[in-house]
C-alpha positions as CSV (number, residue, x, y, z in Angstrom):
1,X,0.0,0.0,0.0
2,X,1.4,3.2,-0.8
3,X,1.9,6.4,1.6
4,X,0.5,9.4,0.9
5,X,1.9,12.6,2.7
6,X,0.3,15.8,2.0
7,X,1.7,19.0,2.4
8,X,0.6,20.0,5.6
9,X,1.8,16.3,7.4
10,X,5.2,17.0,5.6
11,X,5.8,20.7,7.1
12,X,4.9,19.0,10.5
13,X,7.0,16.7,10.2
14,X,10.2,18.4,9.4
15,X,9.0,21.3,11.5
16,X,9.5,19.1,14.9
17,X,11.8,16.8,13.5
18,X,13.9,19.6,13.2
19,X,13.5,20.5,16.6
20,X,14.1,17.0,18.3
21,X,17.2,16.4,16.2
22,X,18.3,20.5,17.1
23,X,17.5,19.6,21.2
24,X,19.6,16.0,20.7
25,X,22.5,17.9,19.8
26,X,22.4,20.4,22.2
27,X,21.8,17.8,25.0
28,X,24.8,15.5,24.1
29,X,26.8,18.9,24.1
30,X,26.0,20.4,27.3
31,X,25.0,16.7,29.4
32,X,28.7,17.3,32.3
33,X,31.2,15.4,31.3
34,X,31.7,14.0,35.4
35,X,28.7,12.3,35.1
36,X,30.4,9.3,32.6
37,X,33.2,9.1,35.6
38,X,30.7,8.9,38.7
39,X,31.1,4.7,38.0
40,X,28.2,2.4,39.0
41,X,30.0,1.5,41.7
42,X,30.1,4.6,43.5
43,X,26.7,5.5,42.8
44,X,25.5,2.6,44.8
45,X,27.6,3.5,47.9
46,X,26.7,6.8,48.0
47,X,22.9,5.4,47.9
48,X,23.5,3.4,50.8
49,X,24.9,6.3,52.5
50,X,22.4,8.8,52.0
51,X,19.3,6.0,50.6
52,X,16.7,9.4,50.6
53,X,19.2,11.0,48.5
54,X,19.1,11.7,44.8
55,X,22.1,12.0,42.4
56,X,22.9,15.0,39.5
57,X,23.7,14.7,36.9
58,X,27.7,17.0,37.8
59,X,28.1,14.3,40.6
60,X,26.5,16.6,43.3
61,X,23.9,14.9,46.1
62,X,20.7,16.5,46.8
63,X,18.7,15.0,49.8
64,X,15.0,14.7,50.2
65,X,15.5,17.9,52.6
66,X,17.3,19.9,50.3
67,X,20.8,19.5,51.5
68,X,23.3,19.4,48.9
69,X,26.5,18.1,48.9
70,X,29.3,18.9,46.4
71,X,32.2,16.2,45.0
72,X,35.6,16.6,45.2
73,X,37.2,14.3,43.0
74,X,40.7,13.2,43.4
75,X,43.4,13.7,41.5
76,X,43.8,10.0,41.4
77,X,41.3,7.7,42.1
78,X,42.2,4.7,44.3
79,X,41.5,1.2,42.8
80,X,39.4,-1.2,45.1
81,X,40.2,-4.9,44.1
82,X,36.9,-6.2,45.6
83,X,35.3,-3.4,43.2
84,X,32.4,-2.4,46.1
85,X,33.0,1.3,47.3
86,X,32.5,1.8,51.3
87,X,32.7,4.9,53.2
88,X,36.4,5.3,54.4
89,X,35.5,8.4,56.7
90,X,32.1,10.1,58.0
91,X,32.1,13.9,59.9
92,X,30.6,14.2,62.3
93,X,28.1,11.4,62.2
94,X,26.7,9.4,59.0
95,X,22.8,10.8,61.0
96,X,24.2,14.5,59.8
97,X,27.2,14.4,58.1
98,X,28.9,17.2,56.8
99,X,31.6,15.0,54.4
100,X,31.8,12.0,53.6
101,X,35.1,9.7,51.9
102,X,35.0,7.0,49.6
103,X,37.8,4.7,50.0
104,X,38.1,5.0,46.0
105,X,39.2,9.0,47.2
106,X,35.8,11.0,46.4
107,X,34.9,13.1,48.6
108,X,31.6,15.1,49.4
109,X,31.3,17.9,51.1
110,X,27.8,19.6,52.9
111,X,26.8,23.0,51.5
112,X,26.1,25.3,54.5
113,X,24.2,28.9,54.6
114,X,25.9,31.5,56.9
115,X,24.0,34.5,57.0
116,X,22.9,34.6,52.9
117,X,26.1,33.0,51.7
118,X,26.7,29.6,51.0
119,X,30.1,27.2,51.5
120,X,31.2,24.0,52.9
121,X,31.5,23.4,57.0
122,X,34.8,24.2,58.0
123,X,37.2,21.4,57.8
124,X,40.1,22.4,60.1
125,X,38.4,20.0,62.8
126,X,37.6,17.7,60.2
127,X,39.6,14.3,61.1
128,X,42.8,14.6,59.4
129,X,42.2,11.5,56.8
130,X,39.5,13.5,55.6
131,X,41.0,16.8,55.2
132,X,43.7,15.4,53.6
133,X,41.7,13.7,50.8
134,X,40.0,17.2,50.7
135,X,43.3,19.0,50.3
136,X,44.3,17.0,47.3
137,X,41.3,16.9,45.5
138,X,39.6,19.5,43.2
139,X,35.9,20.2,42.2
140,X,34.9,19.1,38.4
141,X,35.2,21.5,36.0
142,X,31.8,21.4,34.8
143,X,30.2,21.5,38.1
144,X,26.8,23.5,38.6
145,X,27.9,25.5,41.3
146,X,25.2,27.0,43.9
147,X,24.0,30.4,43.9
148,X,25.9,32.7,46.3
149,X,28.4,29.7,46.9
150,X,32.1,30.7,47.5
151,X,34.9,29.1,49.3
152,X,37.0,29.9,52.0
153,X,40.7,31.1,51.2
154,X,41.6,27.9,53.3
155,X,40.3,25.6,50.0
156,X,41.2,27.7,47.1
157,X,43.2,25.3,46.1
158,X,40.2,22.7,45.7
159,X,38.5,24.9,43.2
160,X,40.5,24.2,40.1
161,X,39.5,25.5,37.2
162,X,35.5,25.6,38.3
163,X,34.5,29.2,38.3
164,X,34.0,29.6,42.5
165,X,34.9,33.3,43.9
166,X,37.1,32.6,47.0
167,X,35.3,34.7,50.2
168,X,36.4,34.4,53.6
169,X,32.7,34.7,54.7
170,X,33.3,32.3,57.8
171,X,36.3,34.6,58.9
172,X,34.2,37.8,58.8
173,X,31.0,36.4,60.2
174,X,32.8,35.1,62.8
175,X,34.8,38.3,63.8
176,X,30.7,40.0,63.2
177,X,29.1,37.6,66.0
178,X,32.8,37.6,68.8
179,X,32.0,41.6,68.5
180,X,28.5,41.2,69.4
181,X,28.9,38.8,72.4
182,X,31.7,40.8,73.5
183,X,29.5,43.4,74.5
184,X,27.2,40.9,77.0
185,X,28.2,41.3,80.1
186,X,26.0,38.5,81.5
187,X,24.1,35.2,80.8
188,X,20.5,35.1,80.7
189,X,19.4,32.6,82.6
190,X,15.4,32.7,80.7
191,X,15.7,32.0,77.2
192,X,16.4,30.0,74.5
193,X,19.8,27.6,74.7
194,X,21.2,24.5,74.5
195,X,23.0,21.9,76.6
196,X,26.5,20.8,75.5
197,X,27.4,17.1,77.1
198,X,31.1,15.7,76.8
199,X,32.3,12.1,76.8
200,X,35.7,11.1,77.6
201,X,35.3,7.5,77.1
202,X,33.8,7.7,73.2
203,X,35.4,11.0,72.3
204,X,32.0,12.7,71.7
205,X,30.1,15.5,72.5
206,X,26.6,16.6,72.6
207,X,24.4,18.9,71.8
208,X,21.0,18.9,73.0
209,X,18.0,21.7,72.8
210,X,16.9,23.7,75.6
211,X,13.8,22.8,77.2
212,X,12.9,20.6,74.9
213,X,16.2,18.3,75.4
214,X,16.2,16.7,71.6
215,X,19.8,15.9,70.0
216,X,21.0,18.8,67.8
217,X,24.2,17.4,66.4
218,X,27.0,15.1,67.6
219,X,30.9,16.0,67.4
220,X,33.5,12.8,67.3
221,X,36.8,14.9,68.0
222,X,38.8,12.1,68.2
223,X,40.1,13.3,71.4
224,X,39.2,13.6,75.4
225,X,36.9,16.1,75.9
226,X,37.0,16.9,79.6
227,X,35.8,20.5,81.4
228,X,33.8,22.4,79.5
229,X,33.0,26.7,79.7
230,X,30.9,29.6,78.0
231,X,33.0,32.9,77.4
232,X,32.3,35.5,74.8
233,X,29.5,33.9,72.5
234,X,32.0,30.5,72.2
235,X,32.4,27.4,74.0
236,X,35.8,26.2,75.2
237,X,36.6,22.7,75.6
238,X,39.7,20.9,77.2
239,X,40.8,17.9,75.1
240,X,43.2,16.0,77.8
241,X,44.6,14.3,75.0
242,X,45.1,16.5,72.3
243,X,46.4,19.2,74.7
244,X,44.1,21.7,73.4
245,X,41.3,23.6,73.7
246,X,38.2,23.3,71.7
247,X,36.2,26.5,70.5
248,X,32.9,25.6,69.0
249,X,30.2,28.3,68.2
250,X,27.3,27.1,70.0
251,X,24.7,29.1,67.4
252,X,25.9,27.6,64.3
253,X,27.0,24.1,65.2
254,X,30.7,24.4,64.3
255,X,34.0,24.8,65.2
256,X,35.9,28.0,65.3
257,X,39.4,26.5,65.8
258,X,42.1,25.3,68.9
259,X,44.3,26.8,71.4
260,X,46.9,24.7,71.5
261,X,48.7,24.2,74.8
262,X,52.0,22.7,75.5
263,X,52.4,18.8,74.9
264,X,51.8,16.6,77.6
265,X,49.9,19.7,79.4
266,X,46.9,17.5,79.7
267,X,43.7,20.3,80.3
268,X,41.5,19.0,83.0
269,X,38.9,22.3,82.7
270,X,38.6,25.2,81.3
271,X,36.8,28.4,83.5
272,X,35.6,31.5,82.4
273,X,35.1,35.4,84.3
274,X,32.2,36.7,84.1
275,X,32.4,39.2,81.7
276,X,34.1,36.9,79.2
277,X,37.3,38.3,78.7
278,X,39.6,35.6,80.3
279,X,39.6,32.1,80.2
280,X,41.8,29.6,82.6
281,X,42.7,26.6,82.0
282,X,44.2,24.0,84.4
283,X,47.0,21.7,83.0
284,X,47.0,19.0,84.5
285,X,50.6,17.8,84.2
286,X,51.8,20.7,84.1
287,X,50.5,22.1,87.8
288,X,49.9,25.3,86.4
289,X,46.8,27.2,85.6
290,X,47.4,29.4,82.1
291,X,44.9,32.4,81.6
292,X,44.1,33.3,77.7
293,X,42.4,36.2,76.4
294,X,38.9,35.4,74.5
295,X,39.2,38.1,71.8
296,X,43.1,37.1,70.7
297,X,43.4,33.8,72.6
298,X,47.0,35.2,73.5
299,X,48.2,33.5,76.6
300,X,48.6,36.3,79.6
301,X,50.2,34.4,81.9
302,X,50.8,30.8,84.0
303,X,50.2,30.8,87.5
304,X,52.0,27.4,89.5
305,X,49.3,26.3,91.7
306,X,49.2,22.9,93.8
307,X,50.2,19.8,92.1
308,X,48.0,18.1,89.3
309,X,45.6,20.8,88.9
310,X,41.3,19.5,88.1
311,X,38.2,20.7,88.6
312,X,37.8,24.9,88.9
313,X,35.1,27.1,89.7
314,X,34.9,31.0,89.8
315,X,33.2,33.3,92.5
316,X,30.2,35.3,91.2
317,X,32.2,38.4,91.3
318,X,34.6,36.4,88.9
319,X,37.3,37.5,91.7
320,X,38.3,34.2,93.1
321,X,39.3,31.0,91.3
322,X,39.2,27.8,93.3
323,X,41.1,24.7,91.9
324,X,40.8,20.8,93.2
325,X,43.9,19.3,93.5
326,X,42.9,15.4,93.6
327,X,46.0,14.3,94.9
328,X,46.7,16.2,97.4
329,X,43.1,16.5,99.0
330,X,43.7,20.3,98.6
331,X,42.1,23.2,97.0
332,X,44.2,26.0,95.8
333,X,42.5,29.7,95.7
334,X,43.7,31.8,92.4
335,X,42.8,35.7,92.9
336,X,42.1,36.7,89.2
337,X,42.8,40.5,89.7
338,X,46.4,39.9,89.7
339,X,46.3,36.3,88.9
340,X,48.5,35.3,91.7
341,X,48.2,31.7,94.0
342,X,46.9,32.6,97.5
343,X,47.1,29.4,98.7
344,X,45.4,25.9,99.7
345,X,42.9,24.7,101.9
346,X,43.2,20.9,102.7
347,X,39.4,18.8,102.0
348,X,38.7,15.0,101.8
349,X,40.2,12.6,100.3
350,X,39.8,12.1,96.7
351,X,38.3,16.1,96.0
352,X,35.9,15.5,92.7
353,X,33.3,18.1,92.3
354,X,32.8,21.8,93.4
355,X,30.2,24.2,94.0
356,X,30.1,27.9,94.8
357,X,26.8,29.7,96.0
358,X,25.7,32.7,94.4
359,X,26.9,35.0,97.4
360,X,30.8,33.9,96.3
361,X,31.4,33.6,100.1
362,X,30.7,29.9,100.1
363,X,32.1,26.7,97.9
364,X,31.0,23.0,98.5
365,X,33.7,20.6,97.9
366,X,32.7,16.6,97.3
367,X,35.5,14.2,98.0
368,X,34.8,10.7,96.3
369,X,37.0,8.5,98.9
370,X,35.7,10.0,102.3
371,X,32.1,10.0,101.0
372,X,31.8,14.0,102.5
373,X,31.1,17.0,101.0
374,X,33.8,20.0,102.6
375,X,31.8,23.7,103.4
376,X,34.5,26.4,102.8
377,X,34.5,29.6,104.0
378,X,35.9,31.5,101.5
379,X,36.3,34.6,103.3
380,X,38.2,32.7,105.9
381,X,39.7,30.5,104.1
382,X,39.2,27.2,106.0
383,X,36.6,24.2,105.5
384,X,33.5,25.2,108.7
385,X,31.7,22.1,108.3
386,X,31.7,18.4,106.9
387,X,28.7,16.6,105.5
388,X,28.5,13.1,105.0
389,X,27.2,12.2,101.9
390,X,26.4,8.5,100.6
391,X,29.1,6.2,98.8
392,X,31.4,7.9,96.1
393,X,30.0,11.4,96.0
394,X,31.3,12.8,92.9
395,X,28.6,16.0,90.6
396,X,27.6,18.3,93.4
397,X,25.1,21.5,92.5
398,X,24.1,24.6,94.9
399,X,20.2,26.0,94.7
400,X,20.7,29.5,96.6
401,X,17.5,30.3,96.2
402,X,15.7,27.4,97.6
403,X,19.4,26.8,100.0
404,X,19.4,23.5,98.8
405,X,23.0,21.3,98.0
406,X,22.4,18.6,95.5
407,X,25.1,15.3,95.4
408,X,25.2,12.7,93.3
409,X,26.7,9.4,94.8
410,X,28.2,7.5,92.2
411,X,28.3,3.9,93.8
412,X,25.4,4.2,95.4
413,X,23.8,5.6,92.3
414,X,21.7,8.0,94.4
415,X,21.6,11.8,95.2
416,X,21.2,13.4,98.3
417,X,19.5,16.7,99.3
418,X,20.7,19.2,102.1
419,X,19.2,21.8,103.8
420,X,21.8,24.3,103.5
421,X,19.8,26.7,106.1
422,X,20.6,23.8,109.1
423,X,22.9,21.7,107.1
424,X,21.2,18.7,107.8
425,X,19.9,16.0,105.2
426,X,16.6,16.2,103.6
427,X,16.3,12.7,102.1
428,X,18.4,10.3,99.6
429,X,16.5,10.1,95.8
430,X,17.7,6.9,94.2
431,X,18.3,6.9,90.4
432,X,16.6,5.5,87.6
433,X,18.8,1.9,86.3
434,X,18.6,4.1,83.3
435,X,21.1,6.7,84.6
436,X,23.5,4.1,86.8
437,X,26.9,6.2,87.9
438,X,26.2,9.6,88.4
439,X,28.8,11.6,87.0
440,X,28.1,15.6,87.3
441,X,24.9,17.6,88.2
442,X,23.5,21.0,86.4
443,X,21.3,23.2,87.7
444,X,19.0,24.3,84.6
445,X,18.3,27.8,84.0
446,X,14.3,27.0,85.2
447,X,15.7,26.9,88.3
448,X,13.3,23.9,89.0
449,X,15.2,20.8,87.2
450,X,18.7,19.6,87.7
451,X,20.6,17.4,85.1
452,X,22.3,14.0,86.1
453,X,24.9,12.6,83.7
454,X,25.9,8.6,83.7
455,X,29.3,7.5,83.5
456,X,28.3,3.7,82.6
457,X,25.2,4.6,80.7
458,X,24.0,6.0,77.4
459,X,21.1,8.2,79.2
460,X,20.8,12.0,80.9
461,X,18.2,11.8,84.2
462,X,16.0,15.0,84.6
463,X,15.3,15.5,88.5
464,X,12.4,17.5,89.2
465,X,13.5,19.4,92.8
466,X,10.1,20.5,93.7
467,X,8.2,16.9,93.6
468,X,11.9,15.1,94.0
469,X,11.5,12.8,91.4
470,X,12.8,11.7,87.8
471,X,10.9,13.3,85.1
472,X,12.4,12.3,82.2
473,X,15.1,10.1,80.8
474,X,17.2,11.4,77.9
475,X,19.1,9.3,75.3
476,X,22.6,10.3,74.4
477,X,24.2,7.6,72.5
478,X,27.3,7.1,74.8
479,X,27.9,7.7,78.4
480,X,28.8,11.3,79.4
481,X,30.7,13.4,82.2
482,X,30.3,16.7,82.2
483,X,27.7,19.3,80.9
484,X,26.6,22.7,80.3
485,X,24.1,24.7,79.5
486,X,25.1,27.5,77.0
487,X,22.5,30.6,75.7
488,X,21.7,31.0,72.2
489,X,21.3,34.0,70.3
């Protein structure tokens, strides 16, 4: 049968013949050329990875909740005999990661908004396998790149020959916010916050909301994170370890950098004025307690106090530093107007935790071995009273407005309640099995709740001081030591 095309059909036809053959070219011309090299294998272990996650057609991942991660591709890709590609490296948790390492060398990195610019998190407290792979590798030429994206001078060297501006928007905003906190001379103790918890054991920590106590985002440091302060809009965390200091910026979820201290210094805690000017930090090895300014973190000056420096705490009037000496069952006194050593005052055995009442005339000493808590009399000098306590007394917190003294007994996983007004014992709350080991105890800004960490368990306890129970149990992930509570802005 013969086929009859009339005009009309045959201008149709060439019309949007035309146009599909015109589209087909420009298609194969434009389609990114890293999209042939993003090999099957990879594909599937970045599925795995991130399963709600969709991949572009430049290589970039795009979750389900819009977060976008970038490639880095290496400048030599590693073979893998066994041919299936497994994450090498996650920071800081494969639940919210900000990169992520193939062991075949790609890497991805998390696009991140600070105030209406967009870059990657900052890697200088990225594990060092990862930043390494990030340092050698470059982003693909053809890459789509972000609106308002830029990177840091820190990674000009990843950008290659893809068009990305170089902006040190983290370095600006950062100087921006320190300015703004500088000027607050006090913490609000109503508002919004968060709690940051540290674990020694996993090398972890925590940050949870504030009231609502959910997990925000988790930090693997790879180090010990011990003592823990607020100072100047930052928070500054001894890593015994490392021997460093931690700076993380509470409001944006990040680091900010390190202080490093001399080796072998080992930081037990970190304690801040006031005012947030001056930190100090006792190292522990070292018997020393070194004071650094917040705005430069230049180091003013070392100040020898009794051996094996731990645990501090600072007077309201941020006029009076106080400093456990575990060893020695002493307490040295630090006057921070001219930072000089006043002296000691012996305590119990085994001195663990420390309190000070809002007044700055009183401190409450617990001392694990002799089961006691030591009342000093700061103005005086000397320990007034002794208060037996139950078995391993070790967090200890001070309610001046109700003139209540809280301490957690760590082997007999209870804590008991004085009345500071007659010092005598109100009662002995045991814990929930949930929160065995009590390590330290937090007042919360409600002034109606105290915190309860667990050294052997993977759960916070919220104590309700008013009805004297546990209201809530809170799951961390890993055990934890010490916490605080930090306001947002």
């Amino acid at each position: 049968m013969k086929t009859v095309i009339y005009k009309d059909q045959a201008k149709f036809l060439f019309k949007y013949g035309l146009c599909f053959l015109v589209c087909g070219c420009l298609f194969s011309c434009i389609q990114p050329s890293w999209a042939l090299k993003l090999s099957s294998e990879l594909k599937s272990a970045i599925t795995k990875t991130l399963p709600v996650a969709r991949i572009r057609l430049d290589g970039a991942i795009e979750t389900k909740n819009n977060v976008l991660y970038l490639p880095l591709v290496p400048a030599k890709a590693q073979t893998n005999a066994k041919k299936e590609i497994i994450v090498k490296g996650v920071f800081p948790s494969l639940e919210a990661p900000e990169a992520l390492l193939f062991d075949n060398g790609w890497c991805f990195l998390k696009v991140i908004n600070i105030d209406h610019q967009q870059t990657f998190a900052p890697v200088n407290m990225m594990p060092q396998e990862i930043q390494k792979a990030i340092f050698s590798a470059k982003l693909a030429s053809d890459l789509i790149v972000p609106d308002r994206f830029a990177l840091p001078p820190l990674l000009k060297g990843v950008a290659g020959s893809a068009s990305v501006p170089i902006k040190d928007t983290v370095k600006a905003n950062v100087e921006e916010k320190d300015s703004q906190a500088h000027s607050v001379k006090k913490i609000s103790n109503s508002g919004k916050g968060c709690i940051l918890i540290t674990s020694p054991a996993t090398g972890k920590i925590s940050l949870f909301s504030y009231p609502e106590l959910i997990k925000i985002i988790e930090f693997p440091i790879e180090g010990t994170p011990s003592g823990v302060a607020y100072a100047n809009g930052k928070v500054y965390i001894a890593d015994q370890s490392k021997d460093r200091i931690l700076k993380l910026d509470p409001n944006r979820n990040i680091f900010l950098g390190q202080i490093n201290l001399p080796k072998g210094s080992a930081p037990k805690d970190v304690a801040a004025l006031p005012d947030g000017k001056l930190i100090y930090v006792s190292e522990n090895m070292l018997g020393d307690v070194a004071v650094f300014e917040t705005d430069t973190d230049k180091l003013l000056v070392k100040t020898k106090v009794n051996s094996f420096p731990g645990r501090m705490g600072v007077t309201s009037d941020g006029t009076t530093l106080l400093i456990l000496s575990v060893p020695d069952s002493k307490v040295s006194i630090l006057s921070t107007q001219n930072q000089r050593f006043l002296g000691t005052i012996a305590v119990g055995s085994l001195p663990s935790g420390i309190a000070i009442n809002n007044n700055g005339k009183t401190a409450y000493i617990s001392n694990r071995v002799s089961n006691t808590v030591s009342v000093v009399d700061l103005v005086r000098r000397a320990v007034v009273l002794i208060l037996k306590t139950g078995i391993g007394p070790t967090g200890i917190a001070v309610d001046s407005n109700k003139n209540r003294l809280y301490i957690a007994n760590a082997k007999d996983n209870s804590i008991t309640i004085f009345d500071l007004s007659n010092s005598r014992k109100v009662t002995d709350v045991k814990l929930p099995m949930d929160v065995d080991f009590p390590g330290a105890l937090m007042l919360l800004p409600d002034n109606k709740h105290i915190l309860v960490t667990s050294e052997s368990t993977d759960a916070l306890g919220l104590f309700d001081t008013t009805t004297q129970t546990f209201e809530k149990i809170v799951s961390v992930g890993h055990n934890s030591d010490q916490c605080l509570w930090v306001p947002l802005n």
